[in-house]
TORKOLPA-832261 format. One record per residue (C-alpha): residue in one letter; x, y, z. Coordinates in steps of 0.1 Angstrom, whole numbers, padded with zeros to 4 digits, always signed. Last residue first. Example, Ala and Ser with C-alpha at 12.3 -4.5 7.8 and 13.67 -1.06 7.14 Angstrom:
! TORKOLPA-832261
S+0137-0011+0071/A+0123-0045+0078/
! end
This chain:
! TORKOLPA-832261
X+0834+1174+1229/X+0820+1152+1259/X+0833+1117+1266/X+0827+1084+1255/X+0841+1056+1267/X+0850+1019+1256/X+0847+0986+1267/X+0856+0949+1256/X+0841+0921+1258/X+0852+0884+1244/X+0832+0855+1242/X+0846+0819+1244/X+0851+0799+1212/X+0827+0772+1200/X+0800+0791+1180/X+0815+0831+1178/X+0810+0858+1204/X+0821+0893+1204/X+0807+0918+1233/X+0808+0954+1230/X+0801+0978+1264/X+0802+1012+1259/X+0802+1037+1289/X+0787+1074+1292/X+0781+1107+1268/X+0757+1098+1240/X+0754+1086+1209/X+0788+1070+1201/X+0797+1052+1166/X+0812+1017+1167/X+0827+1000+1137/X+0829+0962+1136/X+0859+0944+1115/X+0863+0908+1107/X+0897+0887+1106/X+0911+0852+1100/X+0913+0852+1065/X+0880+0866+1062/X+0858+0863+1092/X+0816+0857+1088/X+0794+0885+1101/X+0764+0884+1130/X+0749+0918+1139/X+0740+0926+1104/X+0738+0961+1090/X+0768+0956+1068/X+0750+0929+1047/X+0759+0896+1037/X+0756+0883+1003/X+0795+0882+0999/X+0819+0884+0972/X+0849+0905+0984/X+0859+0892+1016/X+0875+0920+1037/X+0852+0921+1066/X+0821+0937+1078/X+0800+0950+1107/X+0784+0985+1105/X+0772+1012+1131/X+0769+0992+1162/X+0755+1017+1183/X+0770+1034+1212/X+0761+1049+1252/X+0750+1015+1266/X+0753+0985+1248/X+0772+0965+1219/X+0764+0930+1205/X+0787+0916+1181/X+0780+0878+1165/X+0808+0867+1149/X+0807+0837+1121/X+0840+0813+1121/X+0861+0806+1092/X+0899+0792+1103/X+0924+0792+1075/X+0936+0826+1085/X+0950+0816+1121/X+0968+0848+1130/X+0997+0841+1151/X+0997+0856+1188/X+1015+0833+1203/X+0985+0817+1225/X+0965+0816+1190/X+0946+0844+1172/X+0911+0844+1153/X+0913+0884+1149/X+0879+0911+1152/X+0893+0945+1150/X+0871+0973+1166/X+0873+1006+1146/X+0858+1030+1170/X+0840+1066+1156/X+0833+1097+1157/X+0817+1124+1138/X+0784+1123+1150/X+0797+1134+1184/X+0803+1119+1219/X+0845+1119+1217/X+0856+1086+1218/X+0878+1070+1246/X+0888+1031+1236/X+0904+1037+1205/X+0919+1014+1175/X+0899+0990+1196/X+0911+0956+1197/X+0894+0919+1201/X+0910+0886+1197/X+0890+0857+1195/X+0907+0823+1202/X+0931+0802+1180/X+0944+0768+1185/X+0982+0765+1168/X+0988+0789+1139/X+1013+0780+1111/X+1046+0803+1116/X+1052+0830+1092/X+1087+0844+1092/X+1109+0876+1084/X+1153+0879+1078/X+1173+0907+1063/X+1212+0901+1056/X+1241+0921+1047/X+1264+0903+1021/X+1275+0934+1003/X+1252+0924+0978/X+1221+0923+1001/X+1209+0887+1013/X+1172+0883+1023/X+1162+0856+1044/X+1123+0845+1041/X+1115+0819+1067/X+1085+0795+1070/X+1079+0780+1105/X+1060+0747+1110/X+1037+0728+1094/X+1045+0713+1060/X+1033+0722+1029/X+1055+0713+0998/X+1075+0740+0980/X+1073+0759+0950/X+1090+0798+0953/X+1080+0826+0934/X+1106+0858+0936/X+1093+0895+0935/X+1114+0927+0934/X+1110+0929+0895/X+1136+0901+0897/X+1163+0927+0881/X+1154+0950+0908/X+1157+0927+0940/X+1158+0885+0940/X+1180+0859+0924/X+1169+0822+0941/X+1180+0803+0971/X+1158+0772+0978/X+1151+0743+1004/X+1174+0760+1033/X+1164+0737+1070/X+1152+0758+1098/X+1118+0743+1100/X+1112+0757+1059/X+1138+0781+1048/X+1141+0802+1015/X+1169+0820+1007/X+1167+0853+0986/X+1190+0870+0966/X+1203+0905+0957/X+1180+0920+0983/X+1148+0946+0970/X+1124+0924+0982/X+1094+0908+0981/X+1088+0871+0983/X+1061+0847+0970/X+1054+0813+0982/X+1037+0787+0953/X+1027+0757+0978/X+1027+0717+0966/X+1007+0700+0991/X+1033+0679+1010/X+1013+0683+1042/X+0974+0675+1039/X+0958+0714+1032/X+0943+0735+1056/X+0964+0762+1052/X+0987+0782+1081/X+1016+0800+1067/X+1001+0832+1061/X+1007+0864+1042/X+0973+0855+1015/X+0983+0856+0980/X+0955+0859+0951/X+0984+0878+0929/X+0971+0913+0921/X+0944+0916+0898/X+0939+0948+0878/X+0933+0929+0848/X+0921+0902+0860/X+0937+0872+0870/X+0927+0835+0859/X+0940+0805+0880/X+0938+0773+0866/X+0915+0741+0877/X+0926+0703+0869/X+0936+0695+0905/X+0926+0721+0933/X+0942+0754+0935/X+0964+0763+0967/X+0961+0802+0975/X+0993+0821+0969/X+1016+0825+1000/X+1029+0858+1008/X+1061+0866+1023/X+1079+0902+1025/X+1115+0909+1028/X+1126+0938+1052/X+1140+0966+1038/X+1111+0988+1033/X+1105+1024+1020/X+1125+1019+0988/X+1093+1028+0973/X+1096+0991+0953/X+1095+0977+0989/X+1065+0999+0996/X+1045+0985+0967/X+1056+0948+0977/X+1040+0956+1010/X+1007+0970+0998/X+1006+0944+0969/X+1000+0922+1000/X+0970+0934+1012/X+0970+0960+1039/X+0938+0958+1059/X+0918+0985+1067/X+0885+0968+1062/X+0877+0978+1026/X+0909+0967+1015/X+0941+0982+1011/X+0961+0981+0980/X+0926+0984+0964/X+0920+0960+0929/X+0891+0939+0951/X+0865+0961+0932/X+0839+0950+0959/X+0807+0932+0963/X+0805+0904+0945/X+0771+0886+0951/X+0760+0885+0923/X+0779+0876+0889/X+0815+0890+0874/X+0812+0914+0850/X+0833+0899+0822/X+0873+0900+0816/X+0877+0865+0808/X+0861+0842+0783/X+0861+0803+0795/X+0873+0783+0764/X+0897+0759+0790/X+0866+0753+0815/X+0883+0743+0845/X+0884+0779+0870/X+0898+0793+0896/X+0891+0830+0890/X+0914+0860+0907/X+0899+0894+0914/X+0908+0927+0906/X+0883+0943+0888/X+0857+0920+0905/X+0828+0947+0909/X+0830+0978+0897/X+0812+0987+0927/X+0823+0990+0970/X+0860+1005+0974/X+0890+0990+0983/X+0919+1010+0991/X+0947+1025+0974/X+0933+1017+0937/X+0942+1024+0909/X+0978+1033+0912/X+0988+1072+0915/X+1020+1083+0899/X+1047+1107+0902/X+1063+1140+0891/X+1074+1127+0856/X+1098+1160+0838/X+1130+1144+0856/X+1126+1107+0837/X+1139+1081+0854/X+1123+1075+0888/X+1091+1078+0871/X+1099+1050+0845/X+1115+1028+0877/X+1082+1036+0898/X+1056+1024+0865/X+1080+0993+0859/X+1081+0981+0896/X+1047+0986+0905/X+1029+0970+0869/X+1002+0945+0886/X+0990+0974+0905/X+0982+0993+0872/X+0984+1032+0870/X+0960+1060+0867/X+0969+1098+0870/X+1006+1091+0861/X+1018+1127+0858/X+1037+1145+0829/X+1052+1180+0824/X+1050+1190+0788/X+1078+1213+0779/X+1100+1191+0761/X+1068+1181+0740/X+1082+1149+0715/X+1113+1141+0737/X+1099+1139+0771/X+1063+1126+0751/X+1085+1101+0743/X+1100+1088+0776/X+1069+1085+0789/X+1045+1074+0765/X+1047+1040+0779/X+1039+1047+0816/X+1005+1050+0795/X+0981+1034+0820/X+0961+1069+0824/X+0980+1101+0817/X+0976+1128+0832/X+0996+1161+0814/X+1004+1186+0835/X+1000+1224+0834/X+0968+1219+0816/X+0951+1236+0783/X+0979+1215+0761/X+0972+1180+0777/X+0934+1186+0756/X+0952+1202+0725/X+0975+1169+0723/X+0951+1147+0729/X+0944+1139+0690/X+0977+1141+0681/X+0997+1122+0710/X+0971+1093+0707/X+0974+1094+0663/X+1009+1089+0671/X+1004+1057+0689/X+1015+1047+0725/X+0981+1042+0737/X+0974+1024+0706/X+0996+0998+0712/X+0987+0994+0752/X+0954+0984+0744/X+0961+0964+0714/X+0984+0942+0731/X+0964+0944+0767/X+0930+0932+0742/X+0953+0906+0724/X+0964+0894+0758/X+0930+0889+0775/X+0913+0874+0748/X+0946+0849+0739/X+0943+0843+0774/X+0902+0834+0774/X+0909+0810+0745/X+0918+0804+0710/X+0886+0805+0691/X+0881+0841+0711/X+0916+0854+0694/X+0898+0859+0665/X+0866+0877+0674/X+0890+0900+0695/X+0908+0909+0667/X+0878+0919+0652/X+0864+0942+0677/X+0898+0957+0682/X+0896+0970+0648/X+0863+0984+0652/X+0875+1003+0679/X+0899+1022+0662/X+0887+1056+0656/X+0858+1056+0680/X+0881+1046+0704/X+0902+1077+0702/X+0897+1093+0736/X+0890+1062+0752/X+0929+1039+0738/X+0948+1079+0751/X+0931+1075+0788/X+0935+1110+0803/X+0936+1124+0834/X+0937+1162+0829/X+0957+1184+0851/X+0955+1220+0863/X+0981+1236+0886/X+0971+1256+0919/X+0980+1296+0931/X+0961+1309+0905/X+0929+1302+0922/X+0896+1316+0912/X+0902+1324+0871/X+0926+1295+0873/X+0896+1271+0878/X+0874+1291+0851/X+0905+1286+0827/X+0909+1250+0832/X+0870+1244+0826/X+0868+1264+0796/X+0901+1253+0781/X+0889+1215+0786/X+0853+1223+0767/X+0869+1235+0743/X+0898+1203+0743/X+0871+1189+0737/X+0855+1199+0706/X+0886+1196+0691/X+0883+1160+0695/X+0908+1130+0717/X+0894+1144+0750/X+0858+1144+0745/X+0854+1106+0757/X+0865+1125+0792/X+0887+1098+0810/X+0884+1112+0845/X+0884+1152+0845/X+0889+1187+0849/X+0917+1179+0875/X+0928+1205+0903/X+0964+1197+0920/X+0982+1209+0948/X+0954+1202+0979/X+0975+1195+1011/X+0976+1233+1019/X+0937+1239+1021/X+0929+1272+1020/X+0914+1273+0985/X+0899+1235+0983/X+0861+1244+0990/X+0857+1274+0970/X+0877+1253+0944/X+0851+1228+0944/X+0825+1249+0945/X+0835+1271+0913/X+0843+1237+0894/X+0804+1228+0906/X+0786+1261+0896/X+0808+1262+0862/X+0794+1223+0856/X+0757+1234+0859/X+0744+1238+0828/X+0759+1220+0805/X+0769+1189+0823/X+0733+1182+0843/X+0719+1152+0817/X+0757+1144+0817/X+0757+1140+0852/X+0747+1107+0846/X+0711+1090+0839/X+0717+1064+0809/X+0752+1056+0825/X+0790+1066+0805/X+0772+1098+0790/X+0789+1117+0768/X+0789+1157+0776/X+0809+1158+0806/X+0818+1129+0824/X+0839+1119+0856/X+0842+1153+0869/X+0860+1177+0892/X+0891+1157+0907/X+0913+1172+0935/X+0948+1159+0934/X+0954+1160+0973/X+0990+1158+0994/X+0990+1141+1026/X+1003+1158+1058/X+0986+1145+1088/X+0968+1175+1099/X+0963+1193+1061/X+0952+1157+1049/X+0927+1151+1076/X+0911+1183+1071/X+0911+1176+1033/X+0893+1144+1042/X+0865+1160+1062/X+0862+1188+1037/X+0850+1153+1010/X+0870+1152+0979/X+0858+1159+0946/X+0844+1137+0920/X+0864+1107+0899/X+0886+1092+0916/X+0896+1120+0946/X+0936+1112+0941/X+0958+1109+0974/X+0996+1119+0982/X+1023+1106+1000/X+1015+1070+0999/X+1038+1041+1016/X+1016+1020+1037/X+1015+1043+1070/X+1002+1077+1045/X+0975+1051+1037/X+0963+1039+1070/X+0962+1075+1086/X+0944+1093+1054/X+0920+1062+1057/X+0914+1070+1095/X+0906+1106+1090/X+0883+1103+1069/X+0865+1077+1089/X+0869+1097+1118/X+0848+1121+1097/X+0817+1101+1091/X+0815+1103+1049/X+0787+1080+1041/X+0797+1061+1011/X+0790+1030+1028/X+0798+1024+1055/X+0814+0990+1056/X+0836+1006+1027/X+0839+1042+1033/X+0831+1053+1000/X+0845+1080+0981/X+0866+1065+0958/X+0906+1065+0963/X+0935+1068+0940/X+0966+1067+0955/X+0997+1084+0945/X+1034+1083+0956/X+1039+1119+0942/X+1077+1123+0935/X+1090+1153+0954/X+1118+1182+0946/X+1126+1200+0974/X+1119+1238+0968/X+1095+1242+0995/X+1075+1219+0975/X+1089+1211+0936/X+1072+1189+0911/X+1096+1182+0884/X+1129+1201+0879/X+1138+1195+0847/X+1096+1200+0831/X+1091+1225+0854/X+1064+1226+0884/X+1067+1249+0917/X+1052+1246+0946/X+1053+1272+0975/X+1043+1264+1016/X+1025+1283+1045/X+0996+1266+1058/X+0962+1277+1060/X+0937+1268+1089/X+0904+1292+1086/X+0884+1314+1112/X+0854+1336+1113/X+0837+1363+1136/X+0807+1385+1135/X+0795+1411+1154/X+0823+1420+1178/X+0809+1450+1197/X+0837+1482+1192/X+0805+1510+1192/X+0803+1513+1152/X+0803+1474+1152/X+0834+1449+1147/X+0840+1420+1129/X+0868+1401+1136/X+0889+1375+1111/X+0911+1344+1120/X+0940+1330+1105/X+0950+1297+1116/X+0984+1283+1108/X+0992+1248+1102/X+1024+1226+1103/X+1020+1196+1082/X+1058+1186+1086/X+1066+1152+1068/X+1042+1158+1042/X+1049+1197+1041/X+1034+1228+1058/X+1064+1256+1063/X+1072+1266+1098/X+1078+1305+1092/X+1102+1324+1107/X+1090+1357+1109/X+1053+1360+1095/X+1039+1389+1080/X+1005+1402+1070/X+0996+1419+1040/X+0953+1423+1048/X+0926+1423+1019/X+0889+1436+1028/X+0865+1430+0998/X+0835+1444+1005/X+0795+1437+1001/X+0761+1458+0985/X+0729+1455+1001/X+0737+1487+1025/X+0768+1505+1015/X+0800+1488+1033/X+0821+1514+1052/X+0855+1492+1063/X+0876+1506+1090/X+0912+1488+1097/X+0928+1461+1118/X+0960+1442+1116/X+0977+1410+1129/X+1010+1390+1128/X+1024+1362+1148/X+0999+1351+1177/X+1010+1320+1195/X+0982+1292+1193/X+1006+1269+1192/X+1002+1258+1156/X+1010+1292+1145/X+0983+1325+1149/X+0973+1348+1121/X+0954+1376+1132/X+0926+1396+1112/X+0907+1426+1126/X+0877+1444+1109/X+0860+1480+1120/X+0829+1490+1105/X+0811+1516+1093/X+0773+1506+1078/X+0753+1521+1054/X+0711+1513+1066/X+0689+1488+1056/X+0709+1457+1066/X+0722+1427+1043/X+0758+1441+1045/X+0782+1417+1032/X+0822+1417+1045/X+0847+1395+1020/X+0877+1387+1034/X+0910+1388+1015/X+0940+1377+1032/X+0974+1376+1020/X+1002+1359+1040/X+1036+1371+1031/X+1064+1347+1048/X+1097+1355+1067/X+1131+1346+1073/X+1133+1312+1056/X+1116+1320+1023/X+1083+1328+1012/X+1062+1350+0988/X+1027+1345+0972/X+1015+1329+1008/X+0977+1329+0998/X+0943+1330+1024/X+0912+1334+1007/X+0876+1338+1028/X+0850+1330+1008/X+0832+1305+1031/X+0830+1329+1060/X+0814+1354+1042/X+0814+1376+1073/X+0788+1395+1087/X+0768+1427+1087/X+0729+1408+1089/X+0737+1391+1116/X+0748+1356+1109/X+0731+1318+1114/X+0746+1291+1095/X+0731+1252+1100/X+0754+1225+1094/X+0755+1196+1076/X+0778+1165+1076/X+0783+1139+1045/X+0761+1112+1033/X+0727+1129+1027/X+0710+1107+1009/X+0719+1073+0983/X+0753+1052+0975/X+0774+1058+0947/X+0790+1027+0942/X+0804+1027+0908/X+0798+1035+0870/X+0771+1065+0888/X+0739+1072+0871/X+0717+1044+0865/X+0692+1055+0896/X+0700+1077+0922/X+0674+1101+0946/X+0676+1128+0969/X+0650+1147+0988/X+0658+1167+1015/X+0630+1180+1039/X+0632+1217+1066/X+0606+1218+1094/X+0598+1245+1110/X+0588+1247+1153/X+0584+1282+1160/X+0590+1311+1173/X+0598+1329+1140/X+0583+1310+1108/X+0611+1305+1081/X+0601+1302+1042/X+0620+1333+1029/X+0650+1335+1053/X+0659+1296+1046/X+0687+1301+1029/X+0702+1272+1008/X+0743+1261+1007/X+0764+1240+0989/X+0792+1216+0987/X+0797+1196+0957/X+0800+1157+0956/X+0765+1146+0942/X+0756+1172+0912/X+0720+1184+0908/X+0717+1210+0938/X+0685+1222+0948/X+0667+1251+0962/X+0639+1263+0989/X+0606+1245+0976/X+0579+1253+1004/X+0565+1223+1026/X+0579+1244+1057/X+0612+1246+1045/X+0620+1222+1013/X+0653+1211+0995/X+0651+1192+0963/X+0689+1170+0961/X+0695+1157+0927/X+0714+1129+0943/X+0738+1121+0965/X+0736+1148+0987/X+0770+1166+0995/X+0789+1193+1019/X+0750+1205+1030/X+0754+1243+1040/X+0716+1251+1056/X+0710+1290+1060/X+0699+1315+1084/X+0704+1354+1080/X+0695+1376+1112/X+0671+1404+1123/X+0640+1380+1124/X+0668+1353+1138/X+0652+1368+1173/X+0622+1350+1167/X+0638+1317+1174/X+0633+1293+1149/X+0628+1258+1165/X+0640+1224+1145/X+0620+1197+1129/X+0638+1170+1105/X+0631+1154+1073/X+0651+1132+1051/X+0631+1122+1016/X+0642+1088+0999/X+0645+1079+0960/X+0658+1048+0946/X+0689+1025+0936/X+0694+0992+0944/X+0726+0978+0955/X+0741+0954+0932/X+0773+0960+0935/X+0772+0997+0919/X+0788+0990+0889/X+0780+0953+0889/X+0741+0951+0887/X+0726+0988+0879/X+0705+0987+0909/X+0687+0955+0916/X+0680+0922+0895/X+0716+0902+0910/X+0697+0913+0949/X+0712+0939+0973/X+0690+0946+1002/X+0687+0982+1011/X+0706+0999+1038/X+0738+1007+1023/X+0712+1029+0996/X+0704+1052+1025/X+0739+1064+1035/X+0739+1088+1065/X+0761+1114+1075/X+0740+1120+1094/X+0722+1107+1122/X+0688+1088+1117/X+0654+1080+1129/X+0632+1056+1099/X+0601+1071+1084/X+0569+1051+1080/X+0547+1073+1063/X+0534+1044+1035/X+0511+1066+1013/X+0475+1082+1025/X+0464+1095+0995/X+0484+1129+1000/X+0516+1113+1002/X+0505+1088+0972/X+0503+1117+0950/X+0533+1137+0963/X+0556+1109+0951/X+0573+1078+0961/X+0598+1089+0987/X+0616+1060+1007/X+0618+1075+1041/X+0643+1091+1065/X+0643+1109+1096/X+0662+1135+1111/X+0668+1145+1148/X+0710+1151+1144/X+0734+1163+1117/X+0728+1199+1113/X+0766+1207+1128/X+0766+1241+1141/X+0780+1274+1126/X+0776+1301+1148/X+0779+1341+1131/
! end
């Protein structure tokens, strides 16, 4: 068997219909390398796409061609296309011919192309995909993760059904089961021979086996193996030591026919309401982040370096463990998360039977939701960082009987193909009963209106969190949480110590929880045995739900909060990271509140003008910048804030003390601090009770010049990787000037292109295809993707400041 990445020589075009094809339609069809993301492309206007949900992108319907030669030997071999996910309703065609389709947007899949090929020659296979009022964020449009073409003799290997388990471990020696499935698609009964190995992360070999296997023709095996491995290196977050099994094929005559091999990693968990979650026996606390799929700048195509790179930036910020919100996870990331050792709470749906957009997967629900659980847990079986299965995001269905029938049906197909997983729901206890009280709401609302946008907000957190915590919540969802091993809960750190008390054999995970509510979320986790973590929403950025977390300045008393906000935000602007890689500052205070940090943490809250007040979202972190450079006249009044988990803090301004103030647990690890601007050097001195101290800074900037680093300056020449270049307005000392806004222009040459340009601002009109880019708080991010073995050369210029180049290499895979 070869498996080859599909990703080059296609083309792209917006797809009207077959009519105006034949009448002579607009053929214009763009080149393009995959993954690709067709809806990042189009201009974003307030009228287009489905407005804030999906940031105002349009949405539409494009058909990807490419042209590939058949050889006329693959007569006597089996050739198929595995696409890991087409956002939308994807129509697949060979040769004009209709070859299959797959509804849902995040499953992996696979079409043959036997019937349609013609040998010795050029074929051509399309793609059409199309979204429109379907997703409640930023779905984006095409084929935006890799493809690869399968080719196997007509005895081969399923390689994408091979199941690796490790049922019994301890320090002397592991089992590792295998079961491999062998198809024979020839004419004739065939007697084989198949040999499986498992070698460790040095490619040492530590157990194999062989044996015959007679497979009638058109009929297929199952081949399990008991292998054994002395002294195994078990796969954890802080060790993600892999394994690779690998499986041989052999004809009547000895000839290797086909061949196939899988990383695994050898590890147990266990789950108990005393004990918690339990890997390798060590009890662990998830430090959860829920993540979208896009990749910010690029939109949601999934370009694996990409991966790779958010799994890097949010294990470094604190996370252990990642949530797919609300489809599952891409085999690029889970690669990354086996390497670098992140655990994976894989998420199935968003909806099932009640739609959330006029065009969602609800239309699809009923008749294909068994294909897509049974592809996602195809995809997740040998991964080792993947713990958890969900069979949901906030199902409506979750508070009825009905339901929770729907629930057992999904949990039990899931367990029907891996046993060796738990099953959690995610649900939000105010959305599985609205119907019940949402007429109440509705007129408490109407009331607290007359009084205000923060009566509005208030009575609607109030009411929120009081039915959360009701009985008729822990009633109606009870049957729902029942059919899992754990029950998610969304924003209902409440319930926690109840439900211990009320179901003592419940085991209980934060699937959603608010940035703005760290400290209490953590401390409720920390404190009750039968909680095994919590994931906030969100760890990074992503592109749609526009403005959950932003901040409003704004003068109109009676303004209303907690609308869409208007064109042209972009982002959610509730990630701990943003959509640039940058940790925001609810990064640091998170990883204070982890215990993870000891050093205090300074941010300084944006200065308001006179007469306007600042209005936070719900999921709004402070609007704090970690800078002490403003453009501001000195003895503008300044609200600092400090992080930390010291006793006190003292505040310093040009070495002289203006403030010492209680800090640490009791302060909710956060002190505010007013002071008057004045250039110079801000100081943050943390004082322990035992009288320890821990000291950190922010000088104002002097004259700043661009700054340009590579996160890598050799890349591999593939489709799959990538160069994040940081764009930095830095002075002499290397100080970040954040209150200067200067526009970029990058051009790059040679063996690149400039795939996307961006920054972290979250309401922009610009686009990510633009050469030219405005900084953010003193930064702007360009991402370069290789085409070609050779030399890059990138050049960064801005109005007034000298231009900067910097090169990189690419080298062969």
């Amino acid at each position: 068997m070869t498996m080859s990445l599909f990703n080059d020589g296609w083309t792209v075009r917006r797809k009207v219909s077959g009519f105006v094809d034949l009448l002579g339609g607009d053929d214009a069809a763009t080149p393009v390398t995959l993954p690709h993301d067709a809806m990042r492309d189009l201009p974003r206007s307030a009228r287009d796409g489905d407005g804030p949900s999906t940031a105002f992108f349009p949405g539409g319907e494009v058909e990807y061609t490419k042209r590939f030669q058949v050889p006329l030997a693959w007569r006597q071999q089996r050739v198929s296309v595995e696409f890991e996910g087409v956002y939308r309703d994807a129509m697949i065609y060979v040769n004009g011919e209709f070859a299959g389709q797959w509804r849902y947007g995040y499953s992996v899949f696979r079409i043959s192309l036997d019937a349609h090929l013609r040998y010795g020659q050029e074929n051509t296979v399309s793609v059409e995909a199309r979204a429109h009022w379907d997703s409640r964020w930023y779905s984006g449009l095409g084929i935006y993760r890799d493809v690869r073409l399968v080719v196997a003799p007509l005895a081969h290997l399923a390689d994408d059904r091979v199941r690796i388990t490790t049922p019994d471990v301890d320090a002397e020696r592991a089992v590792v089961e295998s079961a491999v499935i062998v198809k024979n698609e020839d004419i004739s009964t065939r007697r084989l021979t198949l040999e499986v190995a498992v070698h460790d992360g040095d490619g040492a070999l530590v157990a194999s086996d062989r044996g015959p296997v007679t497979i009638v023709s058109g009929r297929e095996a199952i081949v399990r193996n008991r292998l054994f491995v002395e002294a195994p290196r078990r796969w954890s977050v802080d060790h993600p030591n892999l394994y690779h099994f690998s499986a041989r094929l052999l004809d009547e005559d000895g000839a290797a026919l086909d061949a196939v091999e899988v990383a695994f990693g050898i590890r147990t968990i266990r789950l108990d309401p005393r004990r918690g979650l339990r890997i390798n026996d060590e009890t662990v606390k998830l430090r959860g982040a829920c993540v979208h799929h896009d990749n910010g700048p690029l939109g949601a195509a999934t370009i694996r370096r990409a991966e790779e790179r958010r799994v890097e930036l949010l294990k470094e910020a604190g996370f252990n463990a990642i949530r797919s919100s609300h489809n599952p996870l891409s085999p690029a990331m889970l690669d990354a998360c086996d390497r670098l050792g992140m655990l994976v709470f894989d998420e199935a749906f968003d909806a099932w039977t009640e739609m959330n957009k006029p065009f969602d997967y609800t239309l699809d629900f009923t008749e294909w939701w068994e294909r897509d659980v049974d592809a996602m847990v195809r995809k997740d079986f040998n991964h080792p960082s993947v713990i958890l299965y969900s069979i949901g995001n906030e199902i409506h269905e979750y508070g009825s009987g009905a339901g929770a029938v729907i629930a057992r049906d999904i949990a039990e197909r899931i367990r029907a193909q891996d046993s060796t997983r738990f099953v959690t729901t995610a649900i939000s206890g105010f959305w599985a009963v609205a119907a019940d009280v949402i007429d109440d709401l509705r007129g408490r609302l109407d009331d607290a209106a007359a009084r205000g946008v923060n009566d509005v907000m208030n009575e609607m957190t109030e009411f929120f969190d009081a039915v959360t915590v009701s009985d008729v919540v822990g009633e109606k969802t009870a049957e729902a949480h029942g059919v899992a091993d754990v029950a998610g809960l969304n924003y209902a750190e409440a319930r926690y110590a109840d439900d211990g008390v009320r179901f003592p054999n419940r085991v209980v995970l934060g699937t959603e929880t608010n940035p703005r509510d760290t400290a209490v979320s953590w401390s409720r986790t920390l404190e009750h045995d039968h909680v095994i973590g919590g994931f906030t929403w969100t760890g990074w950025d992503y592109l749609g739900e526009v403005g959950l977390g932003r901040t409003d300045y704004t003068d109109d008393p009676t303004e209303r909060g907690g609308g869409d906000p208007a064109y042209p935000w972009l982002t959610s602007w509730s990630g701990d990271i943003d959509i640039t890689g940058v940790r925001r500052p609810q990064s640091y205070f998170r990883e204070i509140v982890y215990g993870l940090r000891k050093e205090p943490y300074m941010a300084v809250r944006r200065p308001m003008a006179p007469g306007v007040r600042r209005l936070e979202m719900q999921w709004a972190w402070s609007d704090a910048v970690s800078s002490w450079t403003w453009d501001v006249e000195s003895g503008t009044e300044m609200e600092v804030e400090v992080y930390s988990d010291a006793a006190e803090i003292e505040l310093e301004l040009n070495g002289i003390t203006v403030d010492r103030r209680p800090s640490g647990r009791d302060s909710g690890f956060r002190t505010v601090f007013t002071i008057p601007y004045e250039r110079g050097t801000l100081a943050a001195v943390g004082i322990g009770a035992d009288g320890g101290r821990q000291r950190t800074e922010l000088h104002t900037a002097g004259t700043s010049a661009l700054v340009v680093t590579a996160d890598r300056r050799t890349l591999r020449a593939d489709d799959g990787d990538l160069a994040y270049v940081g764009i930095e307005l830095r002075d002499e000392l290397g100080i970040l000037d954040t209150a200067r806004e200067v526009t970029v222009t990058v051009r790059v040459d040679g063996a690149g292109v400039l795939q996307a340009l961006a920054s972290g601002r979250p309401s922009t009109d610009e686009s990510f295809t633009q050469e030219s880019w405005r900084t953010y708080d003193g930064r702007a991010l360009a991402i370069v993707r290789p085409t070609a073995v050779g030399s890059i050369s990138m050049q960064v210029s801005a109005e007034g400041l000298p231009a900067v180049t910097i090169d990189l290499t690419t080298s062969a895979v």
